[in-house]
N, C-alpha and C positions, 0 to 999 in steps of 0.2 A: 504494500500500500504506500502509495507516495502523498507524506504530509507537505508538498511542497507550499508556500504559502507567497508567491511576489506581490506587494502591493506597488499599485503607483501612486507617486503621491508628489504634491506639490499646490501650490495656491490654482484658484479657480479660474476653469478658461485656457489653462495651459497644455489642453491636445492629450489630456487621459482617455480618457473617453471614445475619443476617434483611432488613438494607437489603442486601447482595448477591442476598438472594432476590427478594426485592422491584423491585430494578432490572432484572433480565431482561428482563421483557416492555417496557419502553421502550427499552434501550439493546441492541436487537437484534445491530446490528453489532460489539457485543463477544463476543471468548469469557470466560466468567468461571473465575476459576483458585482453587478451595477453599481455606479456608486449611492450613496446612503440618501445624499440630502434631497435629493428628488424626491426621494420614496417617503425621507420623512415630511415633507413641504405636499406631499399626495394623502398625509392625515392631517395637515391642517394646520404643523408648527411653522413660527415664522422662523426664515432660515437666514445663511449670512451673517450681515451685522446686526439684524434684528433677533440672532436664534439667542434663544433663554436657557434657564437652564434644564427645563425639561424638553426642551430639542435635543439638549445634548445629552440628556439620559437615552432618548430616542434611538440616538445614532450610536449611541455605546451598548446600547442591544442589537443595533442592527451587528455591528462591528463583533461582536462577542459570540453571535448566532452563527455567523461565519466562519469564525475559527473552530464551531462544531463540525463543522462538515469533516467528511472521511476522504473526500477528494481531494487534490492535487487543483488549489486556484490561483488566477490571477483575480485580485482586487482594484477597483477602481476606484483609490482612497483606502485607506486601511485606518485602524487606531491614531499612531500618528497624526493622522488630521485632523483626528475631535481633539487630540490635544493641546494642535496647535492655536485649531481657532478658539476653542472655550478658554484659553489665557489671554485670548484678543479680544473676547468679547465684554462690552462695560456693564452686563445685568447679571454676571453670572455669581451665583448664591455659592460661598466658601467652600459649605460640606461637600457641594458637587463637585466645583472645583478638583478638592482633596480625591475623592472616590477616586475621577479621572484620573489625575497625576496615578494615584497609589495604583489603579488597573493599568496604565500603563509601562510600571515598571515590571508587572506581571508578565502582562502580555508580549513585550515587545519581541522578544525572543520567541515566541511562536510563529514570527514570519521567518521567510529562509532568505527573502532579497527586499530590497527597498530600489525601486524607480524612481528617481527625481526630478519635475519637470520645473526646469527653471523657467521666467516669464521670458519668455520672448516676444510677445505683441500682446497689445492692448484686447481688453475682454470685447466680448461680445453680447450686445444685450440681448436676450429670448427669453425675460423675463423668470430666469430661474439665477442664474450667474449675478453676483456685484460686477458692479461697471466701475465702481469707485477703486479709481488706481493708487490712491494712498491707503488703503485697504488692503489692497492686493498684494502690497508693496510688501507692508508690514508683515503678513500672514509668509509670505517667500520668506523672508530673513527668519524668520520665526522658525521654519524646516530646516534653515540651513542651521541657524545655532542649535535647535535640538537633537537631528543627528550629528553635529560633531560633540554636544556636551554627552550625550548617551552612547558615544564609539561606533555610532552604526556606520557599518560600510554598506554605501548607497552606487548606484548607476547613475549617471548625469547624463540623461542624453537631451540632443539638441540638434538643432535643424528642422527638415520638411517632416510629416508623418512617418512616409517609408523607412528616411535616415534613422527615426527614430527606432521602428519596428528592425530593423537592420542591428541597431545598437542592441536591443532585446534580445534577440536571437544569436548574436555573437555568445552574448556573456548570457544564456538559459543555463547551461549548467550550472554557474555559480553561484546565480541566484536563486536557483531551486535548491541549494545546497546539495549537489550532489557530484561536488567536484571540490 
């Protein structure tokens, strides 16, 4: 059974999404897992800079229900990201806070790779994404100082979609950890 676990991750608008769509037909043996904030923004929470902090208990069940699976996924967004942005966010209640940080230092070691999408272009509005680029801004720097304050070794890739899928693909073994 392969517990491989890659998530991609990076501030919103930065081509996860479309490189998850894109890796399917190569990386067969995975299930891939949508990202969170849509689905929690599909019950009703407000998301972004307006998510609270029962949005972000939301997404820490979505995120946590996933690393039950017995499958081998790639994630579009992983932990990592609710904990990025629930330190970014100004309504969020201490004790949730706290849980986050503490499930995260849990969790983080149950993924095998970390994707990193740095911003390279401005968002896109289709009313789910922030458009707010000092937002965006912040939430980037925020992945960058928490994987190097946590030692995670990450994948940076960059450029067009493919390039990036190209970048995935090189380095699949090591980020499924089985290399």
């Amino acid at each position: 059974m392969n517990k491989s676990r890659i998530a991609l991750v990076g501030s919103s608008s930065t081509g996860k999404s479309t490189v998850a769509e894109l890796l399917k037909p190569y990386l067969k043996n995975y299930d891939f897992v949508a990202e969170s904030t849509r689905t929690v923004k599909s019950y009703g929470f407000p998301i972004n800079e307006e998510g609270t902090s029962n949005t972000q208990l939301a997404i820490a069940a979505f995120h946590l229900e996933a690393l039950l699976s017995d499958e081998a996924l790639i994630l579009d967004r992983g932990f990592l990201d609710l904990v990025v942005y629930s330190r970014l966010l100004d309504n969020m209640e201490a004790p949730v806070l706290d849980y986050i940080e503490a499930t995260w230092k849990r969790v983080q070691h149950k993924y095998t790779g970390y994707v990193y999408f740095p911003m390279e272009f401005d968002s896109v509005a289709d009313g789910v994404r922030s458009v707010n680029e000092d937002w965006r801004r912040a939430v980037d720097k925020e992945f960058v100082r928490e994987m190097n304050a946590s030692n995670i070794d990450y994948l940076t890739v960059t450029g067009s979609p493919m390039q990036r899928v190209n970048q995935i693909l090189d380095n699949e073994g090591k980020l499924a950890g089985t290399l």
